[in-house]
N, C-alpha and C positions, 0 to 999 in steps of 0.2 A: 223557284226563283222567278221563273216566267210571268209563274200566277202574280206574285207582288208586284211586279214592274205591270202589270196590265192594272193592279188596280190603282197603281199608286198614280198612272198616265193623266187621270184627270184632277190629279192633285198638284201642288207646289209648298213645298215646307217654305215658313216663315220663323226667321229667328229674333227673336229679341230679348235682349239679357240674358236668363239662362232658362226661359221657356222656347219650345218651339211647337207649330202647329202647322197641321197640315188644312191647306187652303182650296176649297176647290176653284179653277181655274172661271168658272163661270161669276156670276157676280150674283150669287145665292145668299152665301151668308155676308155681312157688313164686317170690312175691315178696311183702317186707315191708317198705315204706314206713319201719316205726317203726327197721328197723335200718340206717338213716344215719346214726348215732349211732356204731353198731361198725364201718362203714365209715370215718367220718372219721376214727376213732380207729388205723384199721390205718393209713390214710395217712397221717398225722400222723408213727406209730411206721416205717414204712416208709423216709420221707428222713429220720429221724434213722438208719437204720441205714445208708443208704445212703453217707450223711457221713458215717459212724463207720467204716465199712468201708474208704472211701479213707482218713480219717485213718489208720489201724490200718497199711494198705497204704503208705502214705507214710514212717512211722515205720518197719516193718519194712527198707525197700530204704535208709535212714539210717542205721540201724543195721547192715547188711552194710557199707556203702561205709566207715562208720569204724570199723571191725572191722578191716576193708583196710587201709584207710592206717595199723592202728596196729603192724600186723605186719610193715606196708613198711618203718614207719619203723625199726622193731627187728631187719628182717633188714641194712637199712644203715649202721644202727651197730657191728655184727659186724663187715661188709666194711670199713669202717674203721679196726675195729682190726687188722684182718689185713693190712690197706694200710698202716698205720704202720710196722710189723716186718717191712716188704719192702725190698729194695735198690733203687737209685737206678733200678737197669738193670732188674728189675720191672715201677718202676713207668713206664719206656718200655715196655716189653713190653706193658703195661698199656693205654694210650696207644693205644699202634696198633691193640689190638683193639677198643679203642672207636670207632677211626675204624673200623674195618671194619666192627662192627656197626650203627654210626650207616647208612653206606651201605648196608647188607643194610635199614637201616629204611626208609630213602627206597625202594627195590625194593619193597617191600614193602607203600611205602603203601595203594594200593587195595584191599588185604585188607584193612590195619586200618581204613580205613574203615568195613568191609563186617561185621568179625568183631568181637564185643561181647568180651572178657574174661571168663572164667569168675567170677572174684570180683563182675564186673555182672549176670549172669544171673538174672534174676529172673521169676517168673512174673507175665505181664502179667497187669494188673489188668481182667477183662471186666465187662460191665455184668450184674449179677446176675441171674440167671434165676428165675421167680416161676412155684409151680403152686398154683391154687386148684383143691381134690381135688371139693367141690364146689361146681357153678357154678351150677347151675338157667340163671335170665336169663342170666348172665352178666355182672350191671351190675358188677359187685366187679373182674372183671377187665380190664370197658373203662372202671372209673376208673384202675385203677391204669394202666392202660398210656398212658391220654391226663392224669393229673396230675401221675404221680411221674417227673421228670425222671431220665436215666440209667439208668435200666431197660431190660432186654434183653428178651427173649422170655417173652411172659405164655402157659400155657398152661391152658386151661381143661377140665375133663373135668368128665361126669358120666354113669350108666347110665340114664340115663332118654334115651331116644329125641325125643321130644317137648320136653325142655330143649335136649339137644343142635342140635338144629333150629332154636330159638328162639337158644341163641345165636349159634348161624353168622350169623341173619339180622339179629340186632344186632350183630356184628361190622360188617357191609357197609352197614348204615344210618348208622352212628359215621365212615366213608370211609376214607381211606387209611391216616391216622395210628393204627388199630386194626385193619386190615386187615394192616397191614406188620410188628404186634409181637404180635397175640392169635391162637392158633388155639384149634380146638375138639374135641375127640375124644370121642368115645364107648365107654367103658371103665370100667370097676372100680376106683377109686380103690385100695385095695388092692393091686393086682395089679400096677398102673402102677406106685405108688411102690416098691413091691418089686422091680419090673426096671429101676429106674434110680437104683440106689443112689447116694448122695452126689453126688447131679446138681444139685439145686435148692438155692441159695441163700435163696429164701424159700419156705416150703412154710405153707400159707393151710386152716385146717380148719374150717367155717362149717356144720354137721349140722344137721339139723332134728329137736335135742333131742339125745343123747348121742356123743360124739367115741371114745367107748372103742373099739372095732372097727376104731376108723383109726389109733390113736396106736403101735401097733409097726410098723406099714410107716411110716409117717411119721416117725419120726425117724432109720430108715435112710435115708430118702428126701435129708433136709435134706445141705450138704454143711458141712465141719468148720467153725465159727465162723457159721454160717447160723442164720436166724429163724425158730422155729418159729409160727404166731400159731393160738392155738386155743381155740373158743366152745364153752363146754357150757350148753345151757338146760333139764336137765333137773334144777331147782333141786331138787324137792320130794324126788329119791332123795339129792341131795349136802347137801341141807339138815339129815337129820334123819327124814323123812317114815315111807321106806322105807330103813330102814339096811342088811337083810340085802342087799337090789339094791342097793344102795351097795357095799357089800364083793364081792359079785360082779363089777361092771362097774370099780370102781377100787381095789378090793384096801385098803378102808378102811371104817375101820366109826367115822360118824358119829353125835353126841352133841349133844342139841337145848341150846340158849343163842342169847343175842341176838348172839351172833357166827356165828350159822351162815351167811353170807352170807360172811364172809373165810375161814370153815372150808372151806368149797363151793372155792375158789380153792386152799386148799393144799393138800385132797384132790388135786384134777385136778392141781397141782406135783406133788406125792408119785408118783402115775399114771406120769405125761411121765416121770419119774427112772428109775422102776422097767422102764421098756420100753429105756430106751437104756441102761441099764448092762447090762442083755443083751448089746448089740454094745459093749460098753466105751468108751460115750459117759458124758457129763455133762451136765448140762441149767445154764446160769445165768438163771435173769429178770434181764427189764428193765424188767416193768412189768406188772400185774397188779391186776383191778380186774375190780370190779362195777356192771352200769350195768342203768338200767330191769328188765327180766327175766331175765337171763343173767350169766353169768362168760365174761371172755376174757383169757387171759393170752398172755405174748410172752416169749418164751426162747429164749436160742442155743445151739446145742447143738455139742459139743465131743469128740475121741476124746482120753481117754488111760487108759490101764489102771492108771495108780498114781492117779489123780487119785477113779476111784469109791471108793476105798478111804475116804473119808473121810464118800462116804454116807449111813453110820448116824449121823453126828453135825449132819447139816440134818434129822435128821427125829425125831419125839415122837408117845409117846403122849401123851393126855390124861387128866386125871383133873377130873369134872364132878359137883362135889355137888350133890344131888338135893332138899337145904332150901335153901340160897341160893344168890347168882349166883360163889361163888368155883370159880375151876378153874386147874388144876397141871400142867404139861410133864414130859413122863420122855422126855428123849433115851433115843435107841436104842443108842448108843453113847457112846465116851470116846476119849482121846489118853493114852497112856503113856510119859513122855520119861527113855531110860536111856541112858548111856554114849554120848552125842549122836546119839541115835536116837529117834526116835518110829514107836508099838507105837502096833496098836490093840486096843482090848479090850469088854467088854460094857458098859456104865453099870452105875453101882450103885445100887440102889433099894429098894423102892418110897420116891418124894417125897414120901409122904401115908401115913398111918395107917389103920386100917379105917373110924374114922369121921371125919370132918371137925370140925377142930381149933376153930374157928369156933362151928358150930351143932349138932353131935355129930351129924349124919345121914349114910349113906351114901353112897359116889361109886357116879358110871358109868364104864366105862372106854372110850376109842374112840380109833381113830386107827388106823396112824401116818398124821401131817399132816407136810407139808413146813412145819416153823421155823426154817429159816433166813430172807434176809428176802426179800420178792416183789418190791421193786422197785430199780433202778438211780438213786441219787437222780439220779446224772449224765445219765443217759440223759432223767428222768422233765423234769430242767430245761432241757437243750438241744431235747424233744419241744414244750414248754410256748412257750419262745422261740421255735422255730419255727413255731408256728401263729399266734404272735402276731402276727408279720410277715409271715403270709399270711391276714389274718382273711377278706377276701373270696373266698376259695376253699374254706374249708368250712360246708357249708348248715348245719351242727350246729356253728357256734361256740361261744355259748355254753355250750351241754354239755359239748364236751370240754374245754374251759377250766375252768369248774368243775370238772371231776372230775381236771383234771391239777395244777390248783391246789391242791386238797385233800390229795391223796397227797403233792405236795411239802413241805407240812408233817408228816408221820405219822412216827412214831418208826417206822423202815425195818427195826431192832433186835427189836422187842419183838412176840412172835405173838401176836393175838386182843385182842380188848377188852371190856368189861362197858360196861352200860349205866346211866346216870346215874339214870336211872327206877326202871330196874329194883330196885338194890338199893334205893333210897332205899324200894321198894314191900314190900323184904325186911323193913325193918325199921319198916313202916306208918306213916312219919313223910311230911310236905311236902318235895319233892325241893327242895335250896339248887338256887340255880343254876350255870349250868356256868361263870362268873367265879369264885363263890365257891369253888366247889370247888377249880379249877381251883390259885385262887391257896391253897388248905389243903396241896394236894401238893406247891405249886412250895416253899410257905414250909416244909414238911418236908423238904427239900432231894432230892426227884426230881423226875424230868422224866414229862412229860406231854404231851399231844396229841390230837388228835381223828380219826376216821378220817373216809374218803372214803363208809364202809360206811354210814355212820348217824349222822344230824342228833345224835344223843345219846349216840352210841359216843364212848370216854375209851382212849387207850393208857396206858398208867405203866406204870414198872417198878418202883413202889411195891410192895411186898407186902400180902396183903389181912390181916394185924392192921393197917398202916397206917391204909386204906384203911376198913374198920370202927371204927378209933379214932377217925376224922374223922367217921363218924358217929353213934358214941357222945357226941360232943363237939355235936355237932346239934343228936341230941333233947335235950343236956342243956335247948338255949335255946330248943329248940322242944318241947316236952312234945306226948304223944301219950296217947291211950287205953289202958287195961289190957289188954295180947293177951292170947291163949290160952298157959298154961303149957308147950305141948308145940311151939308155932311156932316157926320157927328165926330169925324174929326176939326175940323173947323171951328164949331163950338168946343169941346176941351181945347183947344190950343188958344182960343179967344179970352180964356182967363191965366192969370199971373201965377205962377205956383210960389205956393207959401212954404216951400219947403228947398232950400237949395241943395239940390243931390250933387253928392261928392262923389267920382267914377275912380278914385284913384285904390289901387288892387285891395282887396281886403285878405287877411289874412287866411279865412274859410271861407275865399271865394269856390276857390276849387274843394272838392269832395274831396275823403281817403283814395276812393275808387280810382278818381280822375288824377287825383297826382302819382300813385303808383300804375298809371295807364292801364287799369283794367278793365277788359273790356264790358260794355252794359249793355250796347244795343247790337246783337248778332243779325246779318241778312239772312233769310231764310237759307237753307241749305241746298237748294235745287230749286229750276223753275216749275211752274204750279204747285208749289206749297200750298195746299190746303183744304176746302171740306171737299171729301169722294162722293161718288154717286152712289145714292141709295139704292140699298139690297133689292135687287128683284128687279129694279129698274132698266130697262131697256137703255142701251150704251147708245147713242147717236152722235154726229157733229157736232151740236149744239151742247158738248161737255168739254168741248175741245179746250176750254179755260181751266176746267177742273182736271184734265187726265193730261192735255197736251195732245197733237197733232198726231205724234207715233204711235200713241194709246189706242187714239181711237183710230186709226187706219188700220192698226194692228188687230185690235175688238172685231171692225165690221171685215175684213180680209178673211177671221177664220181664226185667228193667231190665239186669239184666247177663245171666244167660242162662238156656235154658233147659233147658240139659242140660250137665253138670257135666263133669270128665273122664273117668268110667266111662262117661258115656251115659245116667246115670240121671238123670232129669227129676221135678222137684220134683212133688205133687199137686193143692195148693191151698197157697196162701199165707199161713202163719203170722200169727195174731194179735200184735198188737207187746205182749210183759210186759207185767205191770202192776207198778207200783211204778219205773219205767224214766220219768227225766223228762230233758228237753233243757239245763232250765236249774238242774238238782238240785246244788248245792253238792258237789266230789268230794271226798272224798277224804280217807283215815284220816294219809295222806302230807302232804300239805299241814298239815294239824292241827299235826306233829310239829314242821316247818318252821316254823310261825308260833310254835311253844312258844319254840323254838330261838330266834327271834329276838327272843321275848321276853324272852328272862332275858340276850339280851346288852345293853351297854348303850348 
């Protein structure tokens, strides 16, 4: 017993769901607590695909079998006619060969027993094969193999020797039921997926910060109608930040506005597109979304060579004026319908003028983004129902329920959204609130919605003179201060709006969500929520945002350890910040959240 407890000293079990692993206390192998949230969220989308998969499977061998009988039926109504215009003596002739053949059938039974009919031939339906490219722990794939019923062979890989290691020994800790469905290999995610093309059913891409380097082996990898599910946390290049490394690693060149969080999402779509129409796939989502620090979206991907042809018509540039918050789509392409044919051809453009029609200032241009729409509403409601009915088995309930609840209202239709604040900031006046507003769009007869993105994020497919007329109609009752001649609120408020917005409540101002108070936007669960320090990484003060004050005093003290996974051993232990308190009110988030709930009523 001695001996266990000596070896188990440099360990710490970690539990989540119904896996658990053993952790070394050093910061060897990468593991993140806070993304339980992206794990429940795969398992969630996981047995909805797996139900969707036999559904799909079920339909398809119903559809052969009455395909069958309907050709039966029609090759026996031939024979009857041809049996009509026979002679008597025929259809004796007839007769007897049927007795013959009846008797060759009875001879013959234990073959048909034994031999399926070609028109029943179908390929049986196996339990999906899952590869997570990387594993570290491996906690991601001893959930899936011990939650998600029906799953076949979970394969774990990663190049790091010391993960690899660590998960073999969490495989054998988790016992049979993870021993008998996960293995562990040590290999080049790459390389792997590239030598077992169209083998994996689900293919799991979880990077520590960008997926670009893995998304062309990986979509050869998936097999036709399979799940691609992939996290990019490398927000600040998708965001805006660094656009030129944007266009580098996703072949898109990003344009900052308060949707840069759903923009990040339909880069990484646009991305996944562009690598599998190389091999004459197609990508569709089912569900795509932003949570805590990262994007992770869920797309199956598909072969057909006349299907990419259509392409350039889910994807847009943008056009992003640089006075206020409006911005404009330019598909990349068109449909040409002649002589019951459809042609494809360029779009015709530019959708915008040199200056902005609005506030006379310049655009930005960026993109192309995938706009078509990101989620599966179907998928996103039978994902939402079934988590419902399993609330006690994921540790992140409430979060993914909020965030699958929120998407299920989003207009699925309509790319990107502006923010309620923002313009209202456009044109220096008091923001109405998001009822009032809400019900000026609905009672101008478009629709409207709010995203999963942002406590304050608005979809319409209003257009922005609407959209601006309803603010013009604002300030008319709320007067503001004299701006500056040259601000581009100044100029939109300098013209008369042609549309008189009516504020008074609309009936689907408020959501289902928001009138049965449900809640959509959770504060994080503890302070420092969010990305952990990388594996190997030497633990210093300067993480003190990422781990917290206790963390790292506790790291460089001894308390966890004293030599990192280089070998390098801390020198003296960090003074804790100043300005860093335990009980300090967080949060610029929470602010928004409580605004939000303020103006609802």
């Amino acid at each position: 017993m001695a001996e266990v407890e000596d070896k188990l000293k440099d360990y710490e079990i970690k539990r989540e769901g119904d896996a658990e692993i053993l952790m070394l206390k050093s910061n060897a192998v990468f593991f993140n607590p806070v993304q339980v949230h992206n794990r429940d969220m795969s398992i969630a989308v996981l047995r909805t695909f797996v139900a969707k998969r036999k559904e799909e499977h079920e339909a398809l061998v119903n559809k052969r079998n009455k395909s069958h009988q309907t050709n039966k039926h029609g090759e026996a109504s031939v024979q009857n006619g041809e049996d009509a215009s026979t002679s008597q003596l025929d259809k004796m002739d007839v007769s007897e060969k049927d007795i013959n053949q009846a008797e060759d059938e009875v001879d013959d039974a234990s073959k048909e027993a034994t031999k399926t009919p070609s028109w029943k031939v179908t390929r049986e339906l196996k339990p999906p094969l899952v590869l997570e490219a990387l594993a570290a722990s491996g906690l991601r794939s001893l959930r899936y193999a011990r939650e998600v019923d029906g799953l076949g062979k979970v394969v774990a890989l990663d190049n790091d020797k010391a993960s690899v290691e660590a998960c073999k020994r969490n495989i054998k800790f988790n016992g049979a039921s993870a021993t008998s469905k996960v293995e562990a290999h040590l290999a080049d995610a790459r390389v792997y997926m590239l030598t077992h093309p169209k083998e994996f059913d689900v293919v799991d891409l979880d990077p520590y910060g960008s997926p670009s380097i893995f998304l062309d082996s990986a979509v050869q990898a998936v097999a036709d109608g399979g799940l691609l599910m992939c996290t990019a946390t490398d927000m600040a290049v998708l965001c805006g930040t660094n656009g030129e490394v944007c266009y580098s690693k996703y072949g898109s060149y990003p344009t900052k506005g308060k949707y840069c969080h759903e923009m990040a999402l339909r880069i990484l779509l646009a991305s996944i597109e562009s690598h599998a129409n190389r091999y004459k796939r197609y990508i569709v989502p089912v569900l795509s979304v932003f949570m805590d620090f990262y994007v992770r979206v869920f797309v199956r991907v598909f072969t057909s060579a006349s299907e990419i042809k259509n392409t350039p018509l889910k994807l847009s540039y943008i056009y992003q004026c640089v006075g206020c918050d409006s911005f404009h789509l330019q598909c990349l392409g068109r449909t040409v319908s002649k002589n019951n044919s459809v042609k494809h051809a360029p779009a015709i453009g530019p959708v915008v003028s040199q200056e902005c029609s609005d506030c006379g200032k310049k655009f930005n241009v960026g993109g192309p983004i995938w706009s078509a729409p990101i989620h599966d509403q179907d998928w996103v409601v039978s994902t939402l129902t079934g988590v419902k009915s399993m609330k006690d088995r994921y540790p992140a309930y409430d979060k993914i329920t909020s965030v699958l609840t929120t998407v299920s209202e989003e207009l699925h239709d309509i790319p990107l959204f502006f923010s309620l604040h923002n313009i209202a900031g456009t044109v220096k006046c008091t923001s109405p609130s998001l009822v009032m507003f809400r019900s000026a769009v609905l009672n101008a007869g478009y629709r409207i919605s709010s995203t999963h993105v942002n406590p304050l994020g608005v979809k319409s497919d209003a257009p922005w003179d609407v959209i601006w007329d309803i603010m013009r109609c604002w300030v008319k009752n709320h007067p503001i201060k004299e701006q500056p001649r040259d601000s581009p609120g100044t100029a939109i408020l300098s013209k008369s709006p042609t549309l008189e917005a009516n504020f008074s409540r609309a009936v689907a101002a408020l959501s289902k969500a928001q009138a049965k108070k449900v809640k959509r936007f959770l504060p994080n669960p503890e302070r420092h929520w969010g990305p952990k320090v990388r594996a190997g990484r030497k633990i210093t003060s300067k993480h003190v945002s990422l781990l917290g004050p206790e963390a790292i005093n506790g790291a460089l003290n001894g308390a966890v350890s004293h030599e990192d996974g280089n070998g390098a051993a801390p020198d003296k232990p960090a003074p804790e910040p100043e300005g860093i308190k335990e009980d300090e009110p967080s949060t610029k988030r929470q602010k928004i959240i409580d605004d939000e709930q303020a103006n609802e009523p």
